[in-house]
C-alpha positions as a Python dict, from the first residue, in 0.01 Angstrom:
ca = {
    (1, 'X'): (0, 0, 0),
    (2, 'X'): (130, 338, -92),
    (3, 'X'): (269, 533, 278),
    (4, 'X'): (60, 823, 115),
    (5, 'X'): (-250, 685, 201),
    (6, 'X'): (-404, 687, 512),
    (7, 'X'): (-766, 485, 679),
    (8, 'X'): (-1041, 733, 663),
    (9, 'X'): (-1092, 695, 1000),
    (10, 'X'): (-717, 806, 1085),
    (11, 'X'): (-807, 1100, 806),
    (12, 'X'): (-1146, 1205, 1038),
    (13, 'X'): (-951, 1198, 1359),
    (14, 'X'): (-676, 1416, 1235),
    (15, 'X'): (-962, 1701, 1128),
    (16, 'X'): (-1180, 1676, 1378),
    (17, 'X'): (-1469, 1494, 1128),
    (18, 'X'): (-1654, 1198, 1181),
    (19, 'X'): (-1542, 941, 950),
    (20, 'X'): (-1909, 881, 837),
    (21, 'X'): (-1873, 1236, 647),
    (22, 'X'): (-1545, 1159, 503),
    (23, 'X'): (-1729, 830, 344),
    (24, 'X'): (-2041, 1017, 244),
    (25, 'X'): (-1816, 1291, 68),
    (26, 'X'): (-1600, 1017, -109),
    (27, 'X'): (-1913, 827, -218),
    (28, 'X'): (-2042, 1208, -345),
    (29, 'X'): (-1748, 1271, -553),
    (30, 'X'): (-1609, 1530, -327),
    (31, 'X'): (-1264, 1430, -220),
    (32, 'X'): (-1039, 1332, -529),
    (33, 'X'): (-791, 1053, -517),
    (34, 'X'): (-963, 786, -237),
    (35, 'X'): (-966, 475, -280),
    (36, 'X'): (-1094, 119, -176),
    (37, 'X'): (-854, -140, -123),
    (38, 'X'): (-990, -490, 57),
    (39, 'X'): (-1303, -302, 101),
    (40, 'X'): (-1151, -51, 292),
    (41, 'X'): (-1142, 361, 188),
    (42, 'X'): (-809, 506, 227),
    (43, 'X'): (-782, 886, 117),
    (44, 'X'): (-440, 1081, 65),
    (45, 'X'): (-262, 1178, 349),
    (46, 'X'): (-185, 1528, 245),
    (47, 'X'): (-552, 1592, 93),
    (48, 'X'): (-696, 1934, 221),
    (49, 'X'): (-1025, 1939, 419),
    (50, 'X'): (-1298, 2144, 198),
    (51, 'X'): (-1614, 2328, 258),
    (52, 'X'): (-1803, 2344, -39),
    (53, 'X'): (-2118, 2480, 125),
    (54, 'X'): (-2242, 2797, 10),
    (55, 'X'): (-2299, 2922, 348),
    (56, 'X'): (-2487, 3184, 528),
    (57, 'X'): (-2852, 3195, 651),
    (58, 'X'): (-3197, 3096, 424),
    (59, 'X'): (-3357, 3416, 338),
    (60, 'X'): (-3675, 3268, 461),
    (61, 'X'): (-3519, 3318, 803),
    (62, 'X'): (-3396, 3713, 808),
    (63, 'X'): (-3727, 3807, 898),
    (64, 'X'): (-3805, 3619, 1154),
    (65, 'X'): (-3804, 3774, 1469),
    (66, 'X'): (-3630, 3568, 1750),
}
């Protein structure tokens, strides 16, 4: 196995995610280079951590009062 790689799980840990996410944004299409080996996901050890949410509050809520 390539020393690169490292066990989702190990990936979570060291950014503070639950390793559920990581798995969810693999199977998504999110993080780039993962892969399964044995039936295991292993994800670059070096890959950033990235927020691709737009952010911010639903309009729906600004005029709510509170």
């Amino acid at each position: 196995m390539d020393n690169n790689l490292i066990p989702i799980k190990e990936y979570a840990e060291k950014h503070g995610i639950d390793p559920a996410t990581v798995r969810q944004r693999i199977l998504r299409g999110v993080m780039s280079g993962a892969v399964k080996l044995a039936g295991s996901w292993f994800v670059p050890r070096d890959l950033p951590l990235t927020d691709n949410r737009r952010g911010g509050r639903s309009k729906r809520w600004e005029n709510q009062e509170e």
